[in-house]
LOPASE-492494 format. One record per residue (C-alpha): residue number from 0; residue in one letter; x, y, z. Coordinates in steps of 0.05 Angstrom, whole numbers, plus 32768, in hexadecimal, padded with zeros to 4 digits. Example, Ala and Ser with C-alpha at 12.3 -4.5 7.8 and 13.67 -1.06 7.14 Angstrom:
<pts>
   pos   code     px     py     pz
     0      a   80F6   7FA6   809C
     1      s   8111   7FEB   808F
</pts>
This chain:
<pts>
   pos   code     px     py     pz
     0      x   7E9C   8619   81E7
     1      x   7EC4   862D   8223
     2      x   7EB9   860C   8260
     3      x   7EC0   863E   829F
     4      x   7ED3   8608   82D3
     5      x   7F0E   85DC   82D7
     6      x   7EEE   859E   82E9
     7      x   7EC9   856C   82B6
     8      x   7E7F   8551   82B1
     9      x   7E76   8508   829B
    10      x   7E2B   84F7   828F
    11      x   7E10   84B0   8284
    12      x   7DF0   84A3   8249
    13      x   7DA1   8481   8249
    14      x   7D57   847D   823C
    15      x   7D58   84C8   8252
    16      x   7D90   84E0   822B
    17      x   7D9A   84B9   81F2
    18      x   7D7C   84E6   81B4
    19      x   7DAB   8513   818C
    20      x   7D7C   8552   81A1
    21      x   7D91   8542   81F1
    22      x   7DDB   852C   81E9
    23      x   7DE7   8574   81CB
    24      x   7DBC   8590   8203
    25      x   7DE4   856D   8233
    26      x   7E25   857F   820D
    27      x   7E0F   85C8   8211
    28      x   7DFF   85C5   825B
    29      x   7E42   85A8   8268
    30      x   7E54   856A   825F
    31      x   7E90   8550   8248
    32      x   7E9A   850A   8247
    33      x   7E5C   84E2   823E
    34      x   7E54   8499   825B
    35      x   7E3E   8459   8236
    36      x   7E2F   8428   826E
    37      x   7E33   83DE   824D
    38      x   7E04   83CD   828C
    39      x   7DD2   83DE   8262
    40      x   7DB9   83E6   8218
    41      x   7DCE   83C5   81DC
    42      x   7E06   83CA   81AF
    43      x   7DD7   83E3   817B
    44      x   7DC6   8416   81B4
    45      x   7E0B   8432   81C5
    46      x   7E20   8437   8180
    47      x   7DEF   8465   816F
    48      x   7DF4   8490   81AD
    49      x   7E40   848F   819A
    50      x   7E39   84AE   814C
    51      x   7E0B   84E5   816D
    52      x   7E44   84F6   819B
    53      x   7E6C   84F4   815F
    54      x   7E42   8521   812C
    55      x   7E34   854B   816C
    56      x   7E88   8558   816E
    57      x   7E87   856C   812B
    58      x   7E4A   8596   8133
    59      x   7E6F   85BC   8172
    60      x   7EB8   85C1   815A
    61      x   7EC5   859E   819D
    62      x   7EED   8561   81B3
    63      x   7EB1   8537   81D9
    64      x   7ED0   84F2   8206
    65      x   7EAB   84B7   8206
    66      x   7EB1   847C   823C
    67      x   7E9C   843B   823A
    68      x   7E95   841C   8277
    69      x   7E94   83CF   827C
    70      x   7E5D   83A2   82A8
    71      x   7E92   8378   82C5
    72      x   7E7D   833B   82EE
    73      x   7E3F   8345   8310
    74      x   7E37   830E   834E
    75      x   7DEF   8308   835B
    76      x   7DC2   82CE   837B
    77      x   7D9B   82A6   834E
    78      x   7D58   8291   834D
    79      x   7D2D   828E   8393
    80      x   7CE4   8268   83A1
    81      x   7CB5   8299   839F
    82      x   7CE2   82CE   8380
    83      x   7CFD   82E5   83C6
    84      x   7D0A   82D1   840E
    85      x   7D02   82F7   844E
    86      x   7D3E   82EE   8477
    87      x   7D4C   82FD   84C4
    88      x   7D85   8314   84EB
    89      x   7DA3   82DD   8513
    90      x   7D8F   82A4   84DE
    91      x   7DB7   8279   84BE
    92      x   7DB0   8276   8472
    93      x   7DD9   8243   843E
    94      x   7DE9   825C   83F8
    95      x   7DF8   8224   83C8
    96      x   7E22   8228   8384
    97      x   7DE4   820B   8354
    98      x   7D9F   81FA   8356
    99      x   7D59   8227   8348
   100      x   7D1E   8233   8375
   101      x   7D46   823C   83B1
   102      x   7D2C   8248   83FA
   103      x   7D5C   8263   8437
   104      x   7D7C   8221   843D
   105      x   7D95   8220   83F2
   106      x   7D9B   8269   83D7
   107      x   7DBC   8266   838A
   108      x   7DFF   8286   838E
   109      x   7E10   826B   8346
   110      x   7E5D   8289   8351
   111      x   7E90   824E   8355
   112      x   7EC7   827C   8364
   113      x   7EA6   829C   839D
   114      x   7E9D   824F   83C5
   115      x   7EED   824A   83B4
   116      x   7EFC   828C   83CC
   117      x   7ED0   8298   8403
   118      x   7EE5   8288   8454
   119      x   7EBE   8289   849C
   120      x   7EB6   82D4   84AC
   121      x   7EAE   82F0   8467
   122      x   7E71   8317   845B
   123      x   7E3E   8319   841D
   124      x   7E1E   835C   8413
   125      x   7DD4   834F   83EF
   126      x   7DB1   8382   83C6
   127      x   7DDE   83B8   83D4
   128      x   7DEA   83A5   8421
   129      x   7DAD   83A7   842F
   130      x   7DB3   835A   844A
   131      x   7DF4   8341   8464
   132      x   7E0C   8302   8478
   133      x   7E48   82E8   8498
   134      x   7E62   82A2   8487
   135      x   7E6C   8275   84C1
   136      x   7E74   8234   84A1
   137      x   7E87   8220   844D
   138      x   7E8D   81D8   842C
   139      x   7EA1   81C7   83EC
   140      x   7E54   81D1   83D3
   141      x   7E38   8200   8405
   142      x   7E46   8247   842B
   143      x   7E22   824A   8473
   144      x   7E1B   828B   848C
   145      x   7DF5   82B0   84CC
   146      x   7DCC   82F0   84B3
   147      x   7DE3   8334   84CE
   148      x   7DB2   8368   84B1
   149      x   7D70   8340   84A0
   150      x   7D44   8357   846B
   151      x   7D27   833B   841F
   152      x   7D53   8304   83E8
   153      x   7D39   830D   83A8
   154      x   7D44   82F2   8363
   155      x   7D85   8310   8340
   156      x   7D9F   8341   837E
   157      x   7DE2   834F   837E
   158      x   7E16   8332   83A7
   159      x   7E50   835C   83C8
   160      x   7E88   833A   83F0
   161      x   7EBC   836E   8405
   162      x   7EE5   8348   8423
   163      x   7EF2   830B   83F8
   164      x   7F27   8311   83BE
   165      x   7F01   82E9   8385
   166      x   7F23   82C6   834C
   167      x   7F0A   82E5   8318
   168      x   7F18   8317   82D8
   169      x   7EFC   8354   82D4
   170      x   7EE5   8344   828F
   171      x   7EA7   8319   8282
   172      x   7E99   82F5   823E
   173      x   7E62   832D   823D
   174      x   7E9D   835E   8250
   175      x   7ECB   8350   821A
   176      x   7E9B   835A   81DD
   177      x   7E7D   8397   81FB
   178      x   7ECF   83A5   81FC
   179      x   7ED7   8394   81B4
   180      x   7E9D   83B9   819F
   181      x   7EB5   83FE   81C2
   182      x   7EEF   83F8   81AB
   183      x   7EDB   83E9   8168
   184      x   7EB0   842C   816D
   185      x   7EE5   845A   8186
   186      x   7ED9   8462   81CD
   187      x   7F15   8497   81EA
   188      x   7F07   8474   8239
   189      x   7EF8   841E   824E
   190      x   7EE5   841C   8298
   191      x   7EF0   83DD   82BE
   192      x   7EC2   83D1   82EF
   193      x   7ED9   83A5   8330
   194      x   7F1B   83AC   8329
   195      x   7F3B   837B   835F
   196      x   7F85   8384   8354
   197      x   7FB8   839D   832A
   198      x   7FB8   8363   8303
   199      x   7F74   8370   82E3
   200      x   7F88   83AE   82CE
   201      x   7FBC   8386   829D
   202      x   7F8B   835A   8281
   203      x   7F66   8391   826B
   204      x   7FA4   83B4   824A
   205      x   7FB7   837A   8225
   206      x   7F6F   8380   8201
   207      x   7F67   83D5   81F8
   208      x   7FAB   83E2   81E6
   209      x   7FB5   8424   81D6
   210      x   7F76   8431   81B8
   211      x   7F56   8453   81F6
   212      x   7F66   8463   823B
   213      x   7F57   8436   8274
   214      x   7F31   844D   82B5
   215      x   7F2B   841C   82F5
   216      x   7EF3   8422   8315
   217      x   7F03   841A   8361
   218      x   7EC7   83FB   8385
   219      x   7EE9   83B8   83AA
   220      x   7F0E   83C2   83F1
   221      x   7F44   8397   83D0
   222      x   7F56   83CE   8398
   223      x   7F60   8402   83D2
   224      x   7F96   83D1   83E3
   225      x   7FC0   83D7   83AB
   226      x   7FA4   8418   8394
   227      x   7FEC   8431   8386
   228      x   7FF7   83FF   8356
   229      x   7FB7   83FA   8333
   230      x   7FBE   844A   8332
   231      x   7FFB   8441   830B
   232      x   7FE7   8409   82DE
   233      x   7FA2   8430   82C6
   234      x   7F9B   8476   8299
   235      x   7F65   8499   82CE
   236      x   7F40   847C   8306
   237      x   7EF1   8480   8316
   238      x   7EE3   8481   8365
   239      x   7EA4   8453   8363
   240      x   7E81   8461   839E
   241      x   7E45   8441   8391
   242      x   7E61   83F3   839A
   243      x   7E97   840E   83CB
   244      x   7E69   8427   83F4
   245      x   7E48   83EE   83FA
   246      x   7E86   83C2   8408
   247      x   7EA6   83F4   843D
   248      x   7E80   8416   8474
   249      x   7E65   845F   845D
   250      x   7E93   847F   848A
   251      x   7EC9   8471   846C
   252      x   7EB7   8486   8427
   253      x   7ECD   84CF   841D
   254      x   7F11   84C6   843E
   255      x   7F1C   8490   840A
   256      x   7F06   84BD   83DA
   257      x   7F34   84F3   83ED
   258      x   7F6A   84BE   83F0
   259      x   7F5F   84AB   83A6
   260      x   7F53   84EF   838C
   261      x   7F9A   8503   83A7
   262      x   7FBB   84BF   838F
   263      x   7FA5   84CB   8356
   264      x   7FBF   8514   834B
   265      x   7FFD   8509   835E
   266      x   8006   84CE   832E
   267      x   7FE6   84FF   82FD
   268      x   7FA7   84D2   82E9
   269      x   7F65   84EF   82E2
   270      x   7F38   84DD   8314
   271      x   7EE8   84DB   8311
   272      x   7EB7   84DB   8349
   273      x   7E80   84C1   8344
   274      x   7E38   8498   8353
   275      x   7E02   84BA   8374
   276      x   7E19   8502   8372
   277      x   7DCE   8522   8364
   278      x   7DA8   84E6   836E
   279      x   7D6C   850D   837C
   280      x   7D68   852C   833B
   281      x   7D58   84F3   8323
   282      x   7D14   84FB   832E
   283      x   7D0F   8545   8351
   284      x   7D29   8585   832A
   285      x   7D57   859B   835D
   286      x   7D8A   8574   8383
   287      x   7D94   8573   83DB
   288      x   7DC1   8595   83FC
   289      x   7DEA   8563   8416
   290      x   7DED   8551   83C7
   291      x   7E04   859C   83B3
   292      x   7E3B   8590   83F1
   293      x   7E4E   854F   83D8
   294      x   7E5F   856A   838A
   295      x   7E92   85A7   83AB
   296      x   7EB4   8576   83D6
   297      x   7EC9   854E   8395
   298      x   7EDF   8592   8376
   299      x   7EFE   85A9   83B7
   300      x   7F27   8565   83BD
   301      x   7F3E   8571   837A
   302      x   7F1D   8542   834C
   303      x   7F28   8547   8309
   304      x   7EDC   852D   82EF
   305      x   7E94   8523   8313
   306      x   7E62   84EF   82FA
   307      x   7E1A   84F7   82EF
   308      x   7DF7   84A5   82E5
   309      x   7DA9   849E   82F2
   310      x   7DA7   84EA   82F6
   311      x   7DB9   84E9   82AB
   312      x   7DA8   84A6   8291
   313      x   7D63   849F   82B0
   314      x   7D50   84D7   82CE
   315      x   7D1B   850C   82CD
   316      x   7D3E   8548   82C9
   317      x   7D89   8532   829D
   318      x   7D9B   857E   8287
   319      x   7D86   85A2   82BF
   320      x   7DB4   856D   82E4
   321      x   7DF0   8583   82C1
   322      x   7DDE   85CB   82C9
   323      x   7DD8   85C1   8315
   324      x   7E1D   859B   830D
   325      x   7E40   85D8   82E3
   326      x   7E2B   8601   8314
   327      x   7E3F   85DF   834F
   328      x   7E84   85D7   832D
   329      x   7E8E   8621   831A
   330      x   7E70   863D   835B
   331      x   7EA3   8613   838C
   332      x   7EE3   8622   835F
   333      x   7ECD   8663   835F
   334      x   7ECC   8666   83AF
   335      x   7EF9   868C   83D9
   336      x   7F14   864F   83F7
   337      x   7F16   8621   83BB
   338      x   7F5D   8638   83A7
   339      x   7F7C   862E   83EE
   340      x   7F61   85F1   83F7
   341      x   7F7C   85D9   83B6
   342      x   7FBA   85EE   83BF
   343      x   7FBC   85C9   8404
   344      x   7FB5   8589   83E5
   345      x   7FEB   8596   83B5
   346      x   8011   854C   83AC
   347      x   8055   856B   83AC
   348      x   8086   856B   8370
   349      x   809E   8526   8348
   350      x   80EF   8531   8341
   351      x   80EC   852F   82F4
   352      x   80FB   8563   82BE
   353      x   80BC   8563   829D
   354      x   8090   8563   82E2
   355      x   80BA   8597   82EE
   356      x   80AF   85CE   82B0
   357      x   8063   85B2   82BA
   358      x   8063   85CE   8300
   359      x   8089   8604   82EF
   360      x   805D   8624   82BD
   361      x   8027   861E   82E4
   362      x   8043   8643   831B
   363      x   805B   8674   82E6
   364      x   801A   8681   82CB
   365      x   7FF8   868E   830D
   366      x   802B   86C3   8326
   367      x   8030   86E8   82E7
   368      x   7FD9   86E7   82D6
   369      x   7FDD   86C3   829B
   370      x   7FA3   86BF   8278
   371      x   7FA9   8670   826A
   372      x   7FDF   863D   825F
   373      x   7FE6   861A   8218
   374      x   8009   85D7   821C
   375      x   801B   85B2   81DC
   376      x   800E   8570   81E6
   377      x   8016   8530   81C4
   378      x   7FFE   84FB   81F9
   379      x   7FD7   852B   8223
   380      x   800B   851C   825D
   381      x   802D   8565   8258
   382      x   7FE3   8580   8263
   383      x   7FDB   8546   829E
   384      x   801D   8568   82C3
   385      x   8004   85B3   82B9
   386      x   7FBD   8598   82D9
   387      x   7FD8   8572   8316
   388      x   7FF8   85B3   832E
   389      x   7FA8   85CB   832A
   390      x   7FBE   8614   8309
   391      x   7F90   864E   8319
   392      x   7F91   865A   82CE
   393      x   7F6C   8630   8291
   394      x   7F9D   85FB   826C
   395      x   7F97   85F4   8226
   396      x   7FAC   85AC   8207
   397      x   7FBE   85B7   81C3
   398      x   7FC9   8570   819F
   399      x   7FCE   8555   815B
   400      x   7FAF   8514   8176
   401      x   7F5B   8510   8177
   402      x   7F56   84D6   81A5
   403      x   7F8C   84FE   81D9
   404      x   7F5F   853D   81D2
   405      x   7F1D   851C   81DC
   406      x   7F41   84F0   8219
   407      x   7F4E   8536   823C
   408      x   7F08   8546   8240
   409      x   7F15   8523   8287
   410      x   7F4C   854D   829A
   411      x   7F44   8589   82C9
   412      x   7F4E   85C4   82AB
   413      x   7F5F   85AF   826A
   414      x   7F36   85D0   822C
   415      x   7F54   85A3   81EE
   416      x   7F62   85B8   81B3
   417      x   7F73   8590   8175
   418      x   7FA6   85AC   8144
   419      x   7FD9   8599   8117
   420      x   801F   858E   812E
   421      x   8050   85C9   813E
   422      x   809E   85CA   8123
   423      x   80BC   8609   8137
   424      x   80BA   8640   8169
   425      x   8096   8672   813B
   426      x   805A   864D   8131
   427      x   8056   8631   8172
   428      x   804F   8680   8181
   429      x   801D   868A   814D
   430      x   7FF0   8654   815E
   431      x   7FF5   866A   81AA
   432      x   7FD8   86A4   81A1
   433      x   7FA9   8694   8170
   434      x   7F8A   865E   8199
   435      x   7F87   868A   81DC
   436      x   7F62   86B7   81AD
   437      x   7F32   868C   818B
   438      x   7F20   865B   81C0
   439      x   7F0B   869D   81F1
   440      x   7F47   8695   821E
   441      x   7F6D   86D3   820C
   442      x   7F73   8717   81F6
   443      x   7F9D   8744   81D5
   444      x   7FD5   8762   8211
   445      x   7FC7   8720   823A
   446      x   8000   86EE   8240
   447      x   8003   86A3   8239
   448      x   8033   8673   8255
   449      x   803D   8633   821E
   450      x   8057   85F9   8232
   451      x   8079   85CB   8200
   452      x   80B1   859D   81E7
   453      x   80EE   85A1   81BF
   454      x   80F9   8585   8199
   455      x   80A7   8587   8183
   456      x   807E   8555   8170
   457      x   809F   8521   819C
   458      x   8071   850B   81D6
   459      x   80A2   8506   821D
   460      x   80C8   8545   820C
   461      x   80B2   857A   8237
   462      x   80E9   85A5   8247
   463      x   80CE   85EA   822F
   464      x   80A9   862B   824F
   465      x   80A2   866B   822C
   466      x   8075   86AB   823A
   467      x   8058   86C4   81FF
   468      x   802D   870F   81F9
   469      x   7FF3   8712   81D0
   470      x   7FFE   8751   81AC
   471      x   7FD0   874B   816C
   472      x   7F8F   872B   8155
</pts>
């Protein structure tokens, strides 16, 4: 089941995908984290999609990650006369905090925290920017603003206001049992969607523990103001570029996603790109151009994972998406220029001892051929180092820990293995080899370089580099 590209697939999970028959279909096509969106479906719904991911591991011999990613507050207008309003630029409109059946003088914005938060020269993004308003004048019951870009308020449409801090967690009611339930299930990922501040990313913490990794989801101008921190506080980090690009202009969207996906490697967090990535698939069997282009420029800037949403959950054509995708993936690392540019955006070294024999056995590998490197892991962060230095070689994270080798499945480069503990030198050897052998890596005359700690079996140890030959079956 070797994967020959270094970058990961994450698919979303839905009506289109949901059956035991197409999760291994999608498996086989490439995917290897799937996503449970708690936007949608029932518990009842995601816990069977999760024991076919499950069986399907078993089936495969192959670590498979699951993420769960959260609703988190969704703003939206309430109820309007008529079921919608036309609305012109250079109007004034007035939202109000309660009320049903409104008209353009008293548009439901049931949102307390937005009328405490929100000051003259703020905007509110409608439906996805397609209407947006700037506020001019606000009361203590009312929010008076002058329309920008005219166009249709309906029932339910979202609300966007990028440049208002809200007070307000990241984790609904609705949030927090979808939370509980994941967690209860085993999911190896939580994402948090909106994630505001660094704070948020604490709350959530306090409630998952240990007991999966934590991904922020960056789609708020505010979190690309602390991004350092939030970076730091969270276990991998999803560039959201669906709600960001509705609250920053367009423009700006792929530096900011080249800013992230380099933060992010050099704090050695994965990183996933995502929304919108084939969107035509979703209902045409191949995907534009522009699409194709916009797939190699996440693998050229490095990213560690690219997401597939409608395309999978919804769509027409889910395994021919991920096909396209694998093929994308292997095609640009396989590029003349892909290495170069790579090793242009190379973060530079961290000044510590275990960065260091990471780095260093990477660059070891590369100048001597080798045909992979193994890295005994118990954490997965010894793997993490080797991949930040983006090696020209495969990395193989062997681990005695399931959840750490189905949380690697979102690594780049990393093909996990899970296996028992090691205690000496000898059988660190021995299971080297074996696994270069078995897992299609290596063959006999090709060296390895493994990467490891003594003394073993202690995570935070790495402090050990050795070249090993394969010389027998």
């Amino acid at each position: 089941m070797r994967r020959h590209r270094r970058a990961k697939i994450v698919a979303t999970v839905g009506p289109a995908s949901n059956s035991p028959e197409m999760l291994k279909r999608l498996f086989l096509a490439g995917v290897d984290t799937f996503r449970l969106n708690f936007s949608h479906g029932t518990h009842e719904d995601h816990a069977k999609v999760h024991a076919a991911i499950r069986a399907l591991e078993a089936e495969v011999g192959r670590p498979i990650g699951i993420l769960q990613d959260l609703q988190g507050p969704k703003i939206r207008v309430g109820t309007i006369r008529d079921g919608k309003i036309n609305v012109a630029a250079g109007e004034t409109i007035r939202f109000v905090p309660t009320g049903s059946d409104g008209d353009r003088d008293a548009i439901p914005l049931p949102h307390p925290e937005i009328f405490a938060a929100i000051a003259p020269g703020h905007h509110l993004l409608i439906d996805d920017g397609r209407v947006r308003v700037a506020v001019t004048r606000i009361g203590d019951d009312f929010i008076e603003a002058e329309v920008i870009y005219g166009g249709v308020i309906s029932n339910r449409k979202g609300v966007n206001l990028p440049g208002t801090i809200l007070d307000l967690s990241p984790l609904t009611a609705k949030d927090r049992a979808d939370l509980a339930f994941g967690l209860e299930l085993g999911v190896d990922w939580v994402a948090l969607s909106f994630v505001q501040k660094p704070g948020d990313l604490l709350e959530a913490r306090g409630l998952i523990g240990d007991r999966a990794g934590l991904v922020a989801k960056i789609e708020k101008p505010s979190a690309l103001d602390k991004i350092d921190d939030i970076i730091r506080l969270s276990d991998a980090v999803m560039v959201a570029r669906g709600d960001l690009g509705v609250e920053i202009p367009h423009e700006e969207v792929p530096g900011r996603q080249k800013e992230l996906v380099r933060a992010c490697r050099l704090a050695v967090k994965p990183v996933i790109v995502a929304t919108q990535m084939l969107d035509s698939m979703v209902s045409a069997p191949t995907p534009t151009r522009a699409e194709a282009s916009d797939v190699a420029t996440a693998i050229y800037d490095g990213a560690d994972a690219v997401m597939l949403s409608a395309e999978s959950a919804s769509g027409s054509y889910p395994v021919e998406t991920v096909e396209m995708m694998d093929r994308i993936i292997r095609s640009t690392e396989q590029h003349k220029l892909y290495r170069s540019i790579i090793n242009a955006s190379d973060p530079g070294e961290e000044q510590t001892a275990p960065h260091a024999v990471a780095a260093a056995a990477a660059d070891l590998a590369n100048v001597i051929h080798s045909s992979a490197i193994l890295a005994f892991t118990s954490s997965g962060t010894t793997a993490a180092r080797i991949a930040r230095r983006r090696p020209a070689v495969p990395i193989l994270a062997i681990t005695p820990d399931e959840q750490v080798s189905r949380r690697l499945c979102l690594l780049w480069g990393a093909h996990s293995i899970l296996s028992e503990d090691i205690h000496t030198y000898e059988e660190m050897v021995e299971r080297a080899s074996r696994w270069g052998q078995e897992q299609g890596f290596a063959k006999v005359g090709d060296s390895m370089v493994v990467v490891a700690g003594i003394p073993f079996a202690q995570a935070g140890t790495t402090n050990n580099i050795r070249v090993i030959q394969i010389d027998r079956r």
